[in-house]
Backbone and ligand atoms as CSV (ligand in chain L), in Angstrom:
chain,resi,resn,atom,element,x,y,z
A,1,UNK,N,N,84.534,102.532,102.272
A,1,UNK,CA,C,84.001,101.549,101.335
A,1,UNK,C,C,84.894,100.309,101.358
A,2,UNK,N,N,84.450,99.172,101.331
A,2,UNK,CA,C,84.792,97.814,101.326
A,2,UNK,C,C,85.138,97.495,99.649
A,3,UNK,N,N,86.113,97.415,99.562
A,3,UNK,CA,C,87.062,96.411,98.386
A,3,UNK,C,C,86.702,95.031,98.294
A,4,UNK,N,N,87.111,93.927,97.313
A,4,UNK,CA,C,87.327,92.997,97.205
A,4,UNK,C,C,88.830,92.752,97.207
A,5,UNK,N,N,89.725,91.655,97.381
A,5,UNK,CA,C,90.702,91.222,97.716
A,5,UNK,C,C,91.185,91.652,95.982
A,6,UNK,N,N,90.898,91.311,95.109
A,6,UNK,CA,C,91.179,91.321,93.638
A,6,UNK,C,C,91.749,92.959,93.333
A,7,UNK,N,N,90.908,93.453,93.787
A,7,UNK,CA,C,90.768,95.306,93.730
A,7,UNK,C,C,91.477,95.689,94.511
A,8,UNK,N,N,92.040,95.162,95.638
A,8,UNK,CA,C,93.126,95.749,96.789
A,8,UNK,C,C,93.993,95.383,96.210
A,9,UNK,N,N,94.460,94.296,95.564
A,9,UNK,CA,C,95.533,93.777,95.298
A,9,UNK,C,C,96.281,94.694,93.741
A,10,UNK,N,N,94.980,95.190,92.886
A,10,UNK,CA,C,95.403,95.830,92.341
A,10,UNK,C,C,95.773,97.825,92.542
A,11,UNK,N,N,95.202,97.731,93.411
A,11,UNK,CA,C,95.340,99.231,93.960
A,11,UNK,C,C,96.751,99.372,94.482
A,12,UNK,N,N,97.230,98.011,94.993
A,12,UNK,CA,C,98.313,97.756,96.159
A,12,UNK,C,C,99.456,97.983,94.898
A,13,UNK,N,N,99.713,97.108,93.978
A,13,UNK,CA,C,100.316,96.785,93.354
A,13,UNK,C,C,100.994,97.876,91.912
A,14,UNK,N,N,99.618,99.287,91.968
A,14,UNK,CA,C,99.926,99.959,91.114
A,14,UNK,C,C,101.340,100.522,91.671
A,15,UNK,N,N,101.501,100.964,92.947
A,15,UNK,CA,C,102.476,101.166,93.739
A,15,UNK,C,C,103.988,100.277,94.378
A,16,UNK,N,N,103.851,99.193,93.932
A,16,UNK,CA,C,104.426,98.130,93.842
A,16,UNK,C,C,104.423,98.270,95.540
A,17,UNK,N,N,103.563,98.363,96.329
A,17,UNK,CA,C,103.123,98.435,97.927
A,17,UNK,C,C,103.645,99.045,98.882
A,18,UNK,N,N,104.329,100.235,97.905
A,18,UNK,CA,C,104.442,101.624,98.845
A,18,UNK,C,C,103.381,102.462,99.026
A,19,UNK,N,N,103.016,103.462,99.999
A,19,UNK,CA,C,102.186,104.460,100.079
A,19,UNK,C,C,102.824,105.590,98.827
A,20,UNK,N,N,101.634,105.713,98.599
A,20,UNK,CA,C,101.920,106.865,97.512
A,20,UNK,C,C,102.246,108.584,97.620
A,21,UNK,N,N,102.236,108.317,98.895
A,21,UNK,CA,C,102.237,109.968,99.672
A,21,UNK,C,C,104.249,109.973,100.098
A,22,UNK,N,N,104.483,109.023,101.076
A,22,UNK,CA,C,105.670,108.770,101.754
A,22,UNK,C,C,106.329,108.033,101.248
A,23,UNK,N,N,105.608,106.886,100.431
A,23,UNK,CA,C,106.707,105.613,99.939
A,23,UNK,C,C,107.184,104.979,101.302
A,24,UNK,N,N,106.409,104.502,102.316
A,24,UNK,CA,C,107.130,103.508,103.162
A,24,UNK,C,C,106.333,102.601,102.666
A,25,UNK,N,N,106.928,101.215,102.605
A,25,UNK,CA,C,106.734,99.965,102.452
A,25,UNK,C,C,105.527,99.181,102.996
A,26,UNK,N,N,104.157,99.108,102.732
A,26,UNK,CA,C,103.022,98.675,103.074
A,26,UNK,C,C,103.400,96.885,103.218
A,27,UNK,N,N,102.267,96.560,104.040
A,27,UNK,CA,C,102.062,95.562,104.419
A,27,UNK,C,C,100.527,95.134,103.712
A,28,UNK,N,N,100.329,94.217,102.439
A,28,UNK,CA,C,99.185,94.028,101.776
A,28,UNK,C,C,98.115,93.251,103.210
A,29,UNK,N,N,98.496,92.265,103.954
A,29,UNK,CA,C,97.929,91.803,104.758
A,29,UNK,C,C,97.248,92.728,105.675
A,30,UNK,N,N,97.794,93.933,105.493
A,30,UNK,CA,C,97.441,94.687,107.176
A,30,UNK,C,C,96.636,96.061,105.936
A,31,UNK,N,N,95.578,95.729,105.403
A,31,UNK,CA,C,94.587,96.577,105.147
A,31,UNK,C,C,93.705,96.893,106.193
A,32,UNK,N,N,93.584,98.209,106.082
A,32,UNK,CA,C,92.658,98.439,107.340
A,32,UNK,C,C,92.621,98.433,108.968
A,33,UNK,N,N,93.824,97.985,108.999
A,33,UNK,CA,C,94.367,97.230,109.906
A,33,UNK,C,C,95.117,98.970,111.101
A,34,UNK,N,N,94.581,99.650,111.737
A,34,UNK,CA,C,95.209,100.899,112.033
A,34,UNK,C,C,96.150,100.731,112.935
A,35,UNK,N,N,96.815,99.365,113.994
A,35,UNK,CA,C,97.152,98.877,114.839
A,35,UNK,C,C,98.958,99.351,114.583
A,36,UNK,N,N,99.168,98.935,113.626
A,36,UNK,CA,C,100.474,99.028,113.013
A,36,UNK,C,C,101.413,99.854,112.216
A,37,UNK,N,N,102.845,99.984,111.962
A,37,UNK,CA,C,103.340,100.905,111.162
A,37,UNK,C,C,102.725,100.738,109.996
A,38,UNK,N,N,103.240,99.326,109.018
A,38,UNK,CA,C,102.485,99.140,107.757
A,38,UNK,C,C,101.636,98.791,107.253
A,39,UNK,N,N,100.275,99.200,108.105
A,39,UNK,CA,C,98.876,99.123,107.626
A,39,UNK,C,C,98.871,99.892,106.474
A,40,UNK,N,N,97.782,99.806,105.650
A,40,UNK,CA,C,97.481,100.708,104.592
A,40,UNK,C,C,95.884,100.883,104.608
A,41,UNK,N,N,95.263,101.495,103.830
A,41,UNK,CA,C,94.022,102.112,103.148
A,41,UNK,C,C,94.285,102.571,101.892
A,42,UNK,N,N,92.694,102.362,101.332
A,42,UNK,CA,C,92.737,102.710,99.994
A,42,UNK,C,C,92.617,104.926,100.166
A,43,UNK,N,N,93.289,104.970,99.568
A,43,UNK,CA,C,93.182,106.776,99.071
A,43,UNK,C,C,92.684,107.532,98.265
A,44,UNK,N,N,91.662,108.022,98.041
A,44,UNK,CA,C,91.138,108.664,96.518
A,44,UNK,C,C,92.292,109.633,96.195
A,45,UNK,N,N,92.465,109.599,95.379
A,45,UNK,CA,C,93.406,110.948,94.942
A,45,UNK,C,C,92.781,112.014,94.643
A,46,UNK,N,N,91.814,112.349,94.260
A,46,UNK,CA,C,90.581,113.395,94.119
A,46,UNK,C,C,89.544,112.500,95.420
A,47,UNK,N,N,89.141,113.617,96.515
A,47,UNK,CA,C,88.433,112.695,97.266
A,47,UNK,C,C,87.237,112.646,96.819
A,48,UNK,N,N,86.496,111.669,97.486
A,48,UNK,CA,C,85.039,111.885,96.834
A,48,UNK,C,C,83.945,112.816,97.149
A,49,UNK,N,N,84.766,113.435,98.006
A,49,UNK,CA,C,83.939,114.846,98.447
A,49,UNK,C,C,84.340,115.931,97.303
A,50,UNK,N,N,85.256,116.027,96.649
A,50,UNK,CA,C,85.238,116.659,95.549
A,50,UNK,C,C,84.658,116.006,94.070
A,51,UNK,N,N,84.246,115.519,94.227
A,51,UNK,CA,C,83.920,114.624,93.070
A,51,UNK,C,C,84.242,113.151,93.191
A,52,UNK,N,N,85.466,112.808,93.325
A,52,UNK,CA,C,86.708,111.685,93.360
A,52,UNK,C,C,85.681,110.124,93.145
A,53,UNK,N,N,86.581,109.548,92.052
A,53,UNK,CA,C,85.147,108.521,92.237
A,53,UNK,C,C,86.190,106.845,92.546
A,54,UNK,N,N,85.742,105.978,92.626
A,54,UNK,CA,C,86.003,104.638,92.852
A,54,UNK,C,C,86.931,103.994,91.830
A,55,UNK,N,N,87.383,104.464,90.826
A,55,UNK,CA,C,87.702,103.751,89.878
A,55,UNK,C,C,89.115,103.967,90.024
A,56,UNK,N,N,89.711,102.740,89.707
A,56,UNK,CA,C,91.594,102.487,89.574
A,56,UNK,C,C,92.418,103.424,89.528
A,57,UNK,N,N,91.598,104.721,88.352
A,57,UNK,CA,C,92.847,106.093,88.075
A,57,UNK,C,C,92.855,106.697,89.476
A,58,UNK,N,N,91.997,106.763,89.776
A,58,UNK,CA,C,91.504,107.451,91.559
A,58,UNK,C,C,92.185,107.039,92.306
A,59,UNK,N,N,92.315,105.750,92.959
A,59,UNK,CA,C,93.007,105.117,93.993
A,59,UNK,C,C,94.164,104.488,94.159
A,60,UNK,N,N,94.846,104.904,95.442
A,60,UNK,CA,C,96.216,104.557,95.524
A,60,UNK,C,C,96.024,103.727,97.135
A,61,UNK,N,N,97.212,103.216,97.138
A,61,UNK,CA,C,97.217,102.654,98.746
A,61,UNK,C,C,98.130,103.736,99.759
A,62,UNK,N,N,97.786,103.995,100.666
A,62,UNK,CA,C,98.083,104.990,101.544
A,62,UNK,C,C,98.462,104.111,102.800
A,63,UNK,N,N,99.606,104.891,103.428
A,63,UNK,CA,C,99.706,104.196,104.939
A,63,UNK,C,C,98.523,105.072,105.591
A,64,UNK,N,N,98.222,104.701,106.833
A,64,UNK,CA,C,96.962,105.227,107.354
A,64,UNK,C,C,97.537,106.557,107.865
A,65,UNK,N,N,98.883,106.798,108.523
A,65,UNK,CA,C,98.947,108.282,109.087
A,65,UNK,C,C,98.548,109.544,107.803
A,66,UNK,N,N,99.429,109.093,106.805
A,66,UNK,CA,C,99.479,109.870,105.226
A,66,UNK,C,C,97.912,109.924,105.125
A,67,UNK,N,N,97.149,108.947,104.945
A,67,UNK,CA,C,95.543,108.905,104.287
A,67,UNK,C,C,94.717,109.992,105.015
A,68,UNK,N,N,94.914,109.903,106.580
A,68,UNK,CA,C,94.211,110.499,107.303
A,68,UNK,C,C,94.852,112.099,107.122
A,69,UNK,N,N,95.945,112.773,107.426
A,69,UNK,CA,C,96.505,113.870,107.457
A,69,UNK,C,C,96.166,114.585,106.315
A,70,UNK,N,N,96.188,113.962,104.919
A,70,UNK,CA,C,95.934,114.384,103.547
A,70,UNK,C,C,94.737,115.335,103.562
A,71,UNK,N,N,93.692,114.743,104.275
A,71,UNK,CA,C,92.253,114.811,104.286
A,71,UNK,C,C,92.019,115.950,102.734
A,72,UNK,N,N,91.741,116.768,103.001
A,72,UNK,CA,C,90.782,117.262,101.224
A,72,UNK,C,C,92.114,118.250,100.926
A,73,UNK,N,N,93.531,118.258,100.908
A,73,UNK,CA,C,94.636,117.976,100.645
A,73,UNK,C,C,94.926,117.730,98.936
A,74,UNK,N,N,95.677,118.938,98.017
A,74,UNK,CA,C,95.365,117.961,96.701
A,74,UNK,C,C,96.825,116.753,96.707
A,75,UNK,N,N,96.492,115.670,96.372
A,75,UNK,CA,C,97.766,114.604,96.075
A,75,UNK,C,C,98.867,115.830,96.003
A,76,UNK,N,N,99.045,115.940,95.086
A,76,UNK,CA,C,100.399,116.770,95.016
A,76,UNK,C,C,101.009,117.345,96.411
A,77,UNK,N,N,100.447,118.345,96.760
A,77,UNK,CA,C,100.445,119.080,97.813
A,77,UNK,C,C,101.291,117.912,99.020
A,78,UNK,N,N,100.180,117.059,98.865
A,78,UNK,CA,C,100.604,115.928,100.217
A,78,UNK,C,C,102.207,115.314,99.393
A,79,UNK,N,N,101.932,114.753,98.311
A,79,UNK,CA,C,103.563,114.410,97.628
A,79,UNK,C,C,104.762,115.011,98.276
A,80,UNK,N,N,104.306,116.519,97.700
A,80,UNK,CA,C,105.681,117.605,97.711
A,80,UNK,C,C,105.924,117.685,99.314
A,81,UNK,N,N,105.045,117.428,100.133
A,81,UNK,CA,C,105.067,117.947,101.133
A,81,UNK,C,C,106.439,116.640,102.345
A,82,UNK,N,N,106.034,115.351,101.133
A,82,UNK,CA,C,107.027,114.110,101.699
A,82,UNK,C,C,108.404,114.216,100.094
A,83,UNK,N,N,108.383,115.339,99.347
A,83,UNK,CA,C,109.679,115.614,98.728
A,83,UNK,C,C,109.295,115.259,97.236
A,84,UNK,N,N,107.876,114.097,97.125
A,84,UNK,CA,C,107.771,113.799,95.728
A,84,UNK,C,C,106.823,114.658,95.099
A,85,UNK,N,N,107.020,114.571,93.381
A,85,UNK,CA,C,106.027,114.716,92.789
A,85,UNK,C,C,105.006,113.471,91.973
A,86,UNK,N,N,105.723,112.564,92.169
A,86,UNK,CA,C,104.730,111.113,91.545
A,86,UNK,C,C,104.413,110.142,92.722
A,87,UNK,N,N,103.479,108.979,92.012
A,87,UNK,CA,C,103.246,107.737,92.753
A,87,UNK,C,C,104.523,107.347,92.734
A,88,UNK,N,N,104.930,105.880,93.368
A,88,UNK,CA,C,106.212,105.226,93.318
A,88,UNK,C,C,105.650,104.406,91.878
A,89,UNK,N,N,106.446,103.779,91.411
A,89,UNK,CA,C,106.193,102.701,90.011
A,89,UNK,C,C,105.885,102.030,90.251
A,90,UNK,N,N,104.820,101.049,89.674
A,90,UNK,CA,C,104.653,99.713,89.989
A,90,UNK,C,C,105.965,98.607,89.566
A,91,UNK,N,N,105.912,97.369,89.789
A,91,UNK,CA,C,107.274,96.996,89.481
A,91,UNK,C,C,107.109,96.483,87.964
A,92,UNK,N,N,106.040,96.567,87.297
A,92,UNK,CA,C,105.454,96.332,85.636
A,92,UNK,C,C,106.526,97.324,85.073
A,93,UNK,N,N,106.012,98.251,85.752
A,93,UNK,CA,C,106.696,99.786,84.694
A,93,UNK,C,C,108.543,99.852,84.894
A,94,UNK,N,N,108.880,99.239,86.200
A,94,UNK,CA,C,109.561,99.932,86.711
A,94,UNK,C,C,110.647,98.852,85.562
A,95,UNK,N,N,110.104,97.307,85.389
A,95,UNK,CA,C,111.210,96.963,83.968
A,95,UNK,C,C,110.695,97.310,82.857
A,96,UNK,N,N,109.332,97.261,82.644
A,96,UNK,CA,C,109.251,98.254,81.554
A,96,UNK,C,C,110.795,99.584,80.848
A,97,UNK,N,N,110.671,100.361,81.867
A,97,UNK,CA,C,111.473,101.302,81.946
A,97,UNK,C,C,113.139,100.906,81.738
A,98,UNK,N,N,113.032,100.137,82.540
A,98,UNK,CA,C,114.505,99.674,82.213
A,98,UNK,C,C,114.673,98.590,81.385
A,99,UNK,N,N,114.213,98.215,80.411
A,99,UNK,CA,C,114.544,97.415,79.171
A,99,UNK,C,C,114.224,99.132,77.798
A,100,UNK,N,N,113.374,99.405,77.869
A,100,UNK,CA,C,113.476,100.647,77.218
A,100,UNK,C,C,114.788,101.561,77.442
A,101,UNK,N,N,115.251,101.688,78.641
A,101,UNK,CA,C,116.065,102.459,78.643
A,101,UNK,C,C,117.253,101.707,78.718
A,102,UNK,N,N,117.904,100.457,78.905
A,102,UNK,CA,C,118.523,99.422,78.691
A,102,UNK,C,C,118.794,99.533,76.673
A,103,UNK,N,N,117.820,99.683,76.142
A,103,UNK,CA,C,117.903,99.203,74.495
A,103,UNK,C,C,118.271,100.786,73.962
A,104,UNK,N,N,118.323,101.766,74.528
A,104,UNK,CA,C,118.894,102.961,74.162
A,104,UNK,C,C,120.371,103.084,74.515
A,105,UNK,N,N,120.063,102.880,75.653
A,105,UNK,CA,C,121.877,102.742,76.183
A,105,UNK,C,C,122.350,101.723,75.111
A,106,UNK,N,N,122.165,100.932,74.675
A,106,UNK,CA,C,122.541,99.903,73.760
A,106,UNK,C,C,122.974,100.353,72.241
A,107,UNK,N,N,121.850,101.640,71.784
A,107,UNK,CA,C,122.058,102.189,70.859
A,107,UNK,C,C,122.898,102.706,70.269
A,108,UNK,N,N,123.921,103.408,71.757
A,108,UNK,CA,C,125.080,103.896,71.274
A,108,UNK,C,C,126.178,103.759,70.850
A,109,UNK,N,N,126.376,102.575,71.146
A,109,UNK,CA,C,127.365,101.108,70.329
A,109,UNK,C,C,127.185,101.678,69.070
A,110,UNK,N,N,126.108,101.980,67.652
A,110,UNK,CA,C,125.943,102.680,66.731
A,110,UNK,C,C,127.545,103.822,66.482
A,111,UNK,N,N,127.791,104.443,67.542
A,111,UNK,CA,C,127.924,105.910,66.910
A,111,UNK,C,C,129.350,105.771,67.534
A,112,UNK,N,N,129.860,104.246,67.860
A,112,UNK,CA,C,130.798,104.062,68.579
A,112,UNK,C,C,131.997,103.577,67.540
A,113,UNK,N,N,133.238,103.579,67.520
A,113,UNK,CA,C,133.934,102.919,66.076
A,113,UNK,C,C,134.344,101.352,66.509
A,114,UNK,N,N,134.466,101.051,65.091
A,114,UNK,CA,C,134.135,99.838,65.542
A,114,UNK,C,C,134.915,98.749,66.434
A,115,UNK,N,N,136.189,99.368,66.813
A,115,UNK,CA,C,136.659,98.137,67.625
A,115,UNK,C,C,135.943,98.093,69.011
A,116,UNK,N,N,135.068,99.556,69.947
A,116,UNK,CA,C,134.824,99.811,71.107
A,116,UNK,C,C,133.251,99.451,70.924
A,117,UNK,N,N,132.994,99.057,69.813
A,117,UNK,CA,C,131.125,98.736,69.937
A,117,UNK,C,C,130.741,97.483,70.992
A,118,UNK,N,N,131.290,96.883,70.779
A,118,UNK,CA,C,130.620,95.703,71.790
A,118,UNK,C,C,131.033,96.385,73.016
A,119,UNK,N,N,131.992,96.725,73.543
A,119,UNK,CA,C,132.271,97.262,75.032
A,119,UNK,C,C,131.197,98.774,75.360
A,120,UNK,N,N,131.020,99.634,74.102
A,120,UNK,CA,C,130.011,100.883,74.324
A,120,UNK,C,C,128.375,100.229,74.761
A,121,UNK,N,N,128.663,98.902,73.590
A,121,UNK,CA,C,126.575,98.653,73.636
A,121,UNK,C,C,126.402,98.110,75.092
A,122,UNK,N,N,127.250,97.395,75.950
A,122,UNK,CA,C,127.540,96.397,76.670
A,122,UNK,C,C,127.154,97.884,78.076
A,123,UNK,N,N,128.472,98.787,78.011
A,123,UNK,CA,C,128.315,99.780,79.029
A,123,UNK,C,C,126.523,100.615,79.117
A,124,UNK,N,N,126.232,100.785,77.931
A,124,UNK,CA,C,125.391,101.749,76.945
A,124,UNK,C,C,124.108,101.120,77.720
A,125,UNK,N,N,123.732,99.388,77.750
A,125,UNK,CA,C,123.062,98.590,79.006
A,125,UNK,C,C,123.013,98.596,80.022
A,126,UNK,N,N,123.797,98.154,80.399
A,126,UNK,CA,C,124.090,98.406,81.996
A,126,UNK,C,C,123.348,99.546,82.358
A,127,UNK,N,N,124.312,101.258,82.119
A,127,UNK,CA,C,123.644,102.374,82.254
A,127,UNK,C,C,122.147,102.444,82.071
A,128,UNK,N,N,121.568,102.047,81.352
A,128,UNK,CA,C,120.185,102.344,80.726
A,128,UNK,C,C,119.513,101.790,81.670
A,129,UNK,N,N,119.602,100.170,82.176
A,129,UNK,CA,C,118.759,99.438,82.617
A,129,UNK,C,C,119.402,99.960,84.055
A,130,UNK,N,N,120.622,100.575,84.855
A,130,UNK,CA,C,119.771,101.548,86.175
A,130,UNK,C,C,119.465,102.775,86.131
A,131,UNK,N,N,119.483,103.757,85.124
A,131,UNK,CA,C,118.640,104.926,84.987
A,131,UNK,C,C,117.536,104.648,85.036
A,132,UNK,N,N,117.010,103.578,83.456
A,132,UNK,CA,C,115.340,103.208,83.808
A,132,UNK,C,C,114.707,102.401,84.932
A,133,UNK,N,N,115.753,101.970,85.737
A,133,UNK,CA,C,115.176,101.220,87.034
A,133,UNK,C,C,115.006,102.034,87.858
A,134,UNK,N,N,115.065,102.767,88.129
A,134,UNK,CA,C,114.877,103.939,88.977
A,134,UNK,C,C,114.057,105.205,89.160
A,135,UNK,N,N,114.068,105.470,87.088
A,135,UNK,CA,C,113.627,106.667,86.623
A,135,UNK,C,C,112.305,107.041,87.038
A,136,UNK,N,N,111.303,108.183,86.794
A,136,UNK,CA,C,110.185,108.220,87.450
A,136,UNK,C,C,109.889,110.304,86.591
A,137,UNK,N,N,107.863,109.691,86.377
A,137,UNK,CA,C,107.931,110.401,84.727
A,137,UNK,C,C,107.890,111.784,86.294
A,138,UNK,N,N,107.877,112.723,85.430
A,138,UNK,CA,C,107.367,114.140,86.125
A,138,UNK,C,C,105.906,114.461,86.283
L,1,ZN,ZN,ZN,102.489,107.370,103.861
């Protein structure tokens, strides 16, 4: 099935334009494109031979070796099989995550006495914002 540029871009992007199977680094230009390492395709995650339907929760961007090998494959299965159990983050979530987890680390300045609070909230940041830059749900 044929996409619009709008709809690739958001399929691409939930992933911040890794494949969702391997996580190598897609090439948005090279959709469809089978010629190359970082071509991609769109992926149902439920295929549509099982049901799997068209809509955003469904689709991920896949490099083409991953898309094709998967075939009626459940996501997971194909994940675990490259070490993960999730998509990669998009890069929305991925500061999302680390300002959330940035303002906790921050928290602990709280429980700190008071001459070491500014140096705890200060460390308490740092920490937070690369745990949550990184972090990734189960
Ligand atoms: Zn892949």
């Amino acid at each position: 099935m044929a996409y619009d540029v709008k709809f690739c871009e958001r399929i691409f992007s939930k992933t911040n334009g890794r494949c969702h199977l391997c996580r190598c680094q897609l090439n948005f230009n090279k959709y469809g494109k089978s010629d190359t390492k970082d071509s991609w395709e769109v992926e149902h995650s439920v295929p549509r031979a099982k049901g799997g339907t068209d809509h955003l929760n469904n689709l991920y961007a896949s490099c083409i070796p991953c898309n094709r090998s998967k075939g009626s494959a459940s996501t997971r299965a194909a994940r675990a099989k490259n070490g993960f159990k999730c998509a990669p983050l998009s890069k929305k979530r991925k500061v999302s995550n680390a300002l959330t987890w940035g303002a906790v680390g921050s928290l602990a300045a709280f429980f700190a006495p008071p001459p070491l609070r500014i140096a705890v909230a200060l460390i308490g940041m740092v920490a937070g914002v690369t745990i949550g830059h990184e972090v990734e749900p189960d």
